[in-house]
C-alpha positions as CSV (number, residue, x, y, z in Angstrom):
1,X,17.7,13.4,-5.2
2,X,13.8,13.7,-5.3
3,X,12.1,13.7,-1.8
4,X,10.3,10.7,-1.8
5,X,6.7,9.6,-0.6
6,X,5.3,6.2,-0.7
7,X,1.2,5.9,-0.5
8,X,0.8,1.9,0.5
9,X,-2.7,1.7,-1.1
10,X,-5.7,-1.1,-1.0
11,X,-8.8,-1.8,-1.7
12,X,-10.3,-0.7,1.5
13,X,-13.2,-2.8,3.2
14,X,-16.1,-2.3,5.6
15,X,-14.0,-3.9,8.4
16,X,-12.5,-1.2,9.8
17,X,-9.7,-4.0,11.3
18,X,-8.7,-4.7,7.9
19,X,-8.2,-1.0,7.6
20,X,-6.3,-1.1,10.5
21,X,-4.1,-3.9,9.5
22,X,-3.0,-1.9,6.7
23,X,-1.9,1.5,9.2
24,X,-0.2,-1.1,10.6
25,X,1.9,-2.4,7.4
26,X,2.4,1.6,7.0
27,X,3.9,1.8,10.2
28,X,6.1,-0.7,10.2
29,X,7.3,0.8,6.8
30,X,8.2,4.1,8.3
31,X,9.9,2.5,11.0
32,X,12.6,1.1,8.4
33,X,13.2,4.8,7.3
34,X,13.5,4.0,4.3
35,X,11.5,6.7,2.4
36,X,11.1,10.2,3.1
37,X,7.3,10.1,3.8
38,X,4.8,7.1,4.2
39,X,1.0,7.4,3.9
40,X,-1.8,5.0,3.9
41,X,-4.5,5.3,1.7
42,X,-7.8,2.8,0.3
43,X,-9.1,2.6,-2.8
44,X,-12.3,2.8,-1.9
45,X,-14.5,2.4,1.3
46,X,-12.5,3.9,4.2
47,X,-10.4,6.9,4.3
48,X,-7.6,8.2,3.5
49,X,-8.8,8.1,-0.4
50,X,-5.3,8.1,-2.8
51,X,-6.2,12.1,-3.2
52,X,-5.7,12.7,0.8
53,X,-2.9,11.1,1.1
54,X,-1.2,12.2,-2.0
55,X,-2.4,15.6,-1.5
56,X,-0.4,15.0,2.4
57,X,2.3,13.8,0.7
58,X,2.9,17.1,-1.4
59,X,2.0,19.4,2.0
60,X,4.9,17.4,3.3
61,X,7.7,18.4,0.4
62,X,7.0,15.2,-1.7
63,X,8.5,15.8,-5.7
64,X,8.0,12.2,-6.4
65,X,4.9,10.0,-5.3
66,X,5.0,5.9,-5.6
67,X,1.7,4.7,-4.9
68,X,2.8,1.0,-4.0
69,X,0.0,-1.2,-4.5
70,X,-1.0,-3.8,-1.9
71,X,-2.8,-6.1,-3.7
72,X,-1.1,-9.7,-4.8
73,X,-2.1,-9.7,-8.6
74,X,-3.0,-7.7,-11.0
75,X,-6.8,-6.9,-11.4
76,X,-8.9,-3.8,-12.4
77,X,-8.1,-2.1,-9.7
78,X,-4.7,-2.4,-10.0
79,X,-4.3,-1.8,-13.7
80,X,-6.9,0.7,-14.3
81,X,-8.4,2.3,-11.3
82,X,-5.6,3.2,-9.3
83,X,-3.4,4.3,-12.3
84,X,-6.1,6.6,-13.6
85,X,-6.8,8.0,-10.0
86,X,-2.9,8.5,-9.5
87,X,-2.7,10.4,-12.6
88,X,-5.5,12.7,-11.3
89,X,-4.0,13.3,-8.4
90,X,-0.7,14.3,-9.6
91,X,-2.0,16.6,-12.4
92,X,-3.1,19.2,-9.3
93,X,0.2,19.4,-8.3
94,X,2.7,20.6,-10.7
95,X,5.9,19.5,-11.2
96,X,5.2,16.3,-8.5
97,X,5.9,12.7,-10.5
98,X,3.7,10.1,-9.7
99,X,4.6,6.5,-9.7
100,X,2.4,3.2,-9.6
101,X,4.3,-0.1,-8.7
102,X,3.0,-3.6,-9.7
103,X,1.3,-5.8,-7.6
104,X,3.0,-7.7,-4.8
105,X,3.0,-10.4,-7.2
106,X,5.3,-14.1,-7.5
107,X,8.2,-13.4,-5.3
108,X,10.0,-15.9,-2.9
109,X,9.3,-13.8,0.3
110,X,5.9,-14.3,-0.1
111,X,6.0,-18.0,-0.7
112,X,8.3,-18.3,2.8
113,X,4.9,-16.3,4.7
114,X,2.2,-18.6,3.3
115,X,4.8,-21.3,4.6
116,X,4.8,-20.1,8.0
117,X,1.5,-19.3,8.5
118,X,0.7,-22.7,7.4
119,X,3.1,-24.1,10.0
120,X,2.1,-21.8,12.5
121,X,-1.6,-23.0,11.9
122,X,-0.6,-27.0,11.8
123,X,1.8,-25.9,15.3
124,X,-1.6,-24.2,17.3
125,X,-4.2,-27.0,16.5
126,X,-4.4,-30.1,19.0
127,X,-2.8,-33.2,18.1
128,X,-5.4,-35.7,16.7
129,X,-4.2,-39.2,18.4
């Protein structure tokens, strides 16, 4: 069986707390062990760039990279960028397979979030009498 890395990977933005939101989502990946090694990375904007991290994941023993792509649809970014930048990345490393999932997309997890956030919102404001 291949060692396994995951890079969870987004756009990146100026805010450094939406950076951080996303360490976070790494973290709380790793903590399921489910994956040999879990890196963050940003498209573009903040750092760790898709090369750091995959380059980290190699230094660590990864043979197979799945750049897992946090974004909800599919876009440029998603169906371009981050495809050709994977590719890059994994031709300076011999040997190492690359993988590039699909958007988070239309799944029923997502839909029971946007429901409890929307309850949670309804639940914290004041009742209007």
């Amino acid at each position: 069986m291949l060692k396994t890395a995951v890079i969870v990977i987004d756009h990146g933005s100026r805010f450094q707390a939406a950076n951080e939101m996303l360490e976070e989502v790494v973290e709380m990946l790793r903590a399921r062990n489910a994956f040999d090694i879990v890196e963050v990375a940003h498209m573009e904007l903040a750092d760790p760039s898709l090369d750091a991290a995959f380059d980290a994941c190699v230094r660590q023993g990864a043979e197979r990279v799945v750049v897992q792509l946090y974004f909800l649809s599919p876009g440029r970014h998603s169906q371009s960028d981050i495809p050709r930048m994977t590719a890059e990345a994994a031709a300076r490393h011999s040997g190492v397979e690359a993988v590039v999932t699909e958007p988070l997309g239309l799944d029923e997890r997502l839909i029971d979030v946007v429901v409890s956030r929307v309850r949670e919102s309804i639940a914290e404001e004041p009742s209007v009498a």
